[in-house]
C-alpha angles and dihedrals in degrees: 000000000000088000091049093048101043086056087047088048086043105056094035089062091040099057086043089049090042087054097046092046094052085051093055088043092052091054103042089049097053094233123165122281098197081065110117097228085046093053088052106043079053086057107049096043100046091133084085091063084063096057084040088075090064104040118038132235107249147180088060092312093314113109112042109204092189087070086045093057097042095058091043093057084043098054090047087050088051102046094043092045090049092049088046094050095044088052101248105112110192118272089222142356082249095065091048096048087053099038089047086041087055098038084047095058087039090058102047084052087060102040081046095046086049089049090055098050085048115055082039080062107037079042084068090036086058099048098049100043092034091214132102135206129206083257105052078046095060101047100051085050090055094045099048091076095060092044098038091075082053095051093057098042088049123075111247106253096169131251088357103095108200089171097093096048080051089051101044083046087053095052089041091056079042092045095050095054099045091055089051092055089049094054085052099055098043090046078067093054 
């Protein structure tokens, strides 16, 4: 019982922090809200509207703290509610602020490591079908603010885009030494 419904729990706080997150991601990257797949993730996550009453939105509109906030809260929520349903409650609110702070970095690395793959993919699936739709739109959008830093620091060879192999080698290097803080962590449980 405690197994079935920790999966249930799971995936339940990690299709709310997904949305959040996209929505974050939306707003922070200027696309377009007139975009089909904007204007649903904004529907879908207008609970964030509500928190938006109570932290402002800065850096010109861009980063919504309310969001930040709100994934922040729902990764708490997770992370205590797995332990809970595993039977293995926290030893103290310290641990859980540093083990959410950490699941929370090692989760941005993959949904950014996914954004990459995919707007290298969808790049190819562009170019050979020579069509777009409002979701390969949004993907590559999302993706161009963790490959733009790249592209400057790389000298410019033509159509060969090196930028995305020097992001994902970046979050792998990340990635490495946030799982080794985590082993760490949890070897002080």
């Amino acid at each position: 019982m405690g197994a079935t419904s920790a999966l249930f729990f799971s995936a339940f706080m990690n299709a709310a922090i997904l949305l959040v997150f996209f929505r974050f991601l939306m707003q922070l990257a200027v696309i377009s809200p007139y975009n089909p797949v904007v204007l649903a993730t904004m529907k879908s996550t207008k609970f964030v509207d509500i928190f938006s009453r109570i932290f402002p939105t800065i850096g010109k509109g861009r980063v919504n703290l309310a969001a930040i906030v709100l994934l922040v809260v729902l990764c708490l929520l997770k992370n205590f509610g797995e332990m809970y349903l595993n039977g293995n409650p926290p030893n103290s609110a310290l641990f859980l602020l540093m083990y959410t702070f950490v699941t929370m970095i090692q989760a941005l690395i993959t949904i950014c490591r996914y954004l990459i793959f995919g707007s290298i993919i969808l790049s190819w699936v562009t170019m050979l079908t020579q069509s777009r739709s409002p979701y390969i739109e949004v993907i590559q959008e999302l993706a161009e603010p963790l490959l733009a830093p790249f592209r400057r620091l790389l000298p410019n060879m033509g159509m060969i885009d090196l930028s995305p192999i020097v992001a994902l080698l970046a979050l792998f290097v990340v990635e490495t030494i946030m799982s080794e803080v985590a082993k760490a962590l949890l070897s002080g449980l």
